[in-house]
N, C-alpha and C positions, 0 to 999 in steps of 0.2 A: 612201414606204413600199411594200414589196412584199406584193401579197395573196399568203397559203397557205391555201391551201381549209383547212378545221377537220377532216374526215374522211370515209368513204364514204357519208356520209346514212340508214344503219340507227340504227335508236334504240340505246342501251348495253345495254339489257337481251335483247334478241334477237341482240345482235352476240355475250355471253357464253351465253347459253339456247342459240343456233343450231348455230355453228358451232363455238364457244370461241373467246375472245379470245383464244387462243394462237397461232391461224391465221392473223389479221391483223399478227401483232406475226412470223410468217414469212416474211411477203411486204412486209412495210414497208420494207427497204431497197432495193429495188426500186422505191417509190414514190418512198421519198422524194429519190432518183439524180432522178427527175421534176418533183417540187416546189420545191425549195431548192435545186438546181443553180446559180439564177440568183445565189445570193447566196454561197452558200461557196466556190463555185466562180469559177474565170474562165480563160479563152482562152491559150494557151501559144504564144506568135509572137516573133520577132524577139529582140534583146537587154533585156531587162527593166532599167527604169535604175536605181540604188541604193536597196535597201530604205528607208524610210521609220521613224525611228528610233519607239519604242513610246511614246512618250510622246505623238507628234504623233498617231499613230494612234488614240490614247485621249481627245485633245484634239479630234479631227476626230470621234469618236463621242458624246462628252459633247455636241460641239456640235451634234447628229444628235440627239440624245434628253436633253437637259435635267433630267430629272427621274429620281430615284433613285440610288443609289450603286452603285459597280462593285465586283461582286464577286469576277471572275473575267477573265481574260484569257487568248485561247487563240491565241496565235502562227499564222502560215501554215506548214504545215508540210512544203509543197515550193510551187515558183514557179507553181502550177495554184489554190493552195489561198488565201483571204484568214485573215486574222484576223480573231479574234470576241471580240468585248469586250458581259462580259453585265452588264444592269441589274440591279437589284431596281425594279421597278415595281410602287405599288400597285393599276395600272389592268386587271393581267391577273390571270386568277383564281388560288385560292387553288393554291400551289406550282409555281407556272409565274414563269418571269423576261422580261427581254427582252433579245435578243440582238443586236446592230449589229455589221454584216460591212463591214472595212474594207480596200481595198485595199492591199494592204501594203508597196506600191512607189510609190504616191502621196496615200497617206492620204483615196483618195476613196471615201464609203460607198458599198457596194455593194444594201444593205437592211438590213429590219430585221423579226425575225421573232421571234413567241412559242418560248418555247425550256420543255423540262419535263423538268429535269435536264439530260443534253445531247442531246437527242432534241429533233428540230424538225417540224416541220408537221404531214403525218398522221401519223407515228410516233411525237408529244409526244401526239397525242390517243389512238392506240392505245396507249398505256404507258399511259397515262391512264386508260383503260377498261380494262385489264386488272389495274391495282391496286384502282382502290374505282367501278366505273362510272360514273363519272363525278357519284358522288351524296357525292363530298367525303368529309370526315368519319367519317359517318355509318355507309358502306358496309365504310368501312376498319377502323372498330370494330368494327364486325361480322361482316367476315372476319376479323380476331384472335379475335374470342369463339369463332364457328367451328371454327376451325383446335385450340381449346386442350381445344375439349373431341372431337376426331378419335381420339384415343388410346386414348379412353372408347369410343366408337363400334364401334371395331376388335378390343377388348378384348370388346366382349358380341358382334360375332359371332362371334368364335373359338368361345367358352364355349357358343353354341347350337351352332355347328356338332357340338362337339364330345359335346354332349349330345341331337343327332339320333344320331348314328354308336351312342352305347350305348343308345340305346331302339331301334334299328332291330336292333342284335346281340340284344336280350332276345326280340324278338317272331321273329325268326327261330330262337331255341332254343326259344320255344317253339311252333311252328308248324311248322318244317322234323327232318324226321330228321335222325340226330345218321350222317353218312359218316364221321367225320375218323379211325377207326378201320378199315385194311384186314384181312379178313378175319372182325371180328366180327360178331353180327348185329347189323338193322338193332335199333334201337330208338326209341323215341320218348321227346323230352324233355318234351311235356305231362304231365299229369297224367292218371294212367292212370286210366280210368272204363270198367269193364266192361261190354260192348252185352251184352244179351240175345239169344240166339239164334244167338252167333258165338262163336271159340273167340278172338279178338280179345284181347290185352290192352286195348285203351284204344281209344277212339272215334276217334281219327284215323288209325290201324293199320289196311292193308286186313286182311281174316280169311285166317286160314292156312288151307288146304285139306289 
């Protein structure tokens, strides 16, 4: 069996808190060109001698991993590329399979690697951390529950927003002179309160001279 490192050694919850899990699920095909090369891949030389009919290739992988049923089967899809024939194994964690990479011109395995959905090595654990961090279940119920009540969320700030905009318009008619009129006078929209001592309509009016 081929070791695939499991991913970049940040916990999941600083991996989504830091950077976002979006960032590493960017750069993952890059990685994973580095990790799982060894197995999906192979060396393009010479005359390749006659494909390997799929059945032996399926028999050379069952006989490579014994345990679990196959669920899926993925052809070589040019003379670079092997086939992959994936288990259900209950030995890898919850929705992850296992995946046996077969030469597809001599039915010789090539590895065999945890696979989560079709994403393999770091890129099954970044998919992986970017759906429920890696905390199963638990996480993934809980971003449904999240997500359902988003709508709610988006819906009360509109209604503040919207309800800053007309208390901020009240206390500016009643604080700021009323210009929106060219040529009349000024006036004021408070409430007019006679100063003593001044010819002033209302106490926020400077006095006319």
């Amino acid at each position: 069996m081929v070791p695939i490192p499991g991913g970049f050694g940040w916990s999941s919850a600083a991996g989504r808190a830091g950077s976002g899990s979006g960032q590493p699920v960017s750069i993952a095909p890059i990685r994973r060109r580095t990790h799982v090369s060894c197995v999906d891949e192979q060396p393009a030389g010479g005359d390749p001698p006659p494909p390997a009919t799929d059945p032996a290739q399926v028999s050379a992988a069952r006989a490579a991993h014994p345990a679990g049923d196959v669920t899926s089967v993925m052809p070589a899809i040019d003379e670079t590329s092997t086939t992959r024939v994936v288990f259900s194994d209950s030995t890898v964690p919850a929705d992850y399979a296992m995946a046996v990479f077969a030469d597809p011109y001599t039915a010789e395995i090539r590895g065999q690697v945890q696979t989560f959905g079709q994403w393999l090595g770091v890129r099954a654990w970044i998919d992986d951390l970017h759906r429920n961090l890696h905390l199963g279940a638990f996480d993934r119920n809980y971003s449904e529950l999240a997500a359902s009540w988003m709508w709610i969320v988006v819906l009360g700030g509109i209604s503040l927003w919207l309800g800053r905009r007309r208390a901020d318009r009240r206390l500016r008619r009643v604080f700021l002179p009323d210009t929106s009129k060219r040529g009349a006078p000024v006036t004021c929209r408070g409430t007019p309160r006679p100063v003593s001592g001044s010819r002033s309509a209302c106490s926020c009016c400077p006095p006319r001279v």
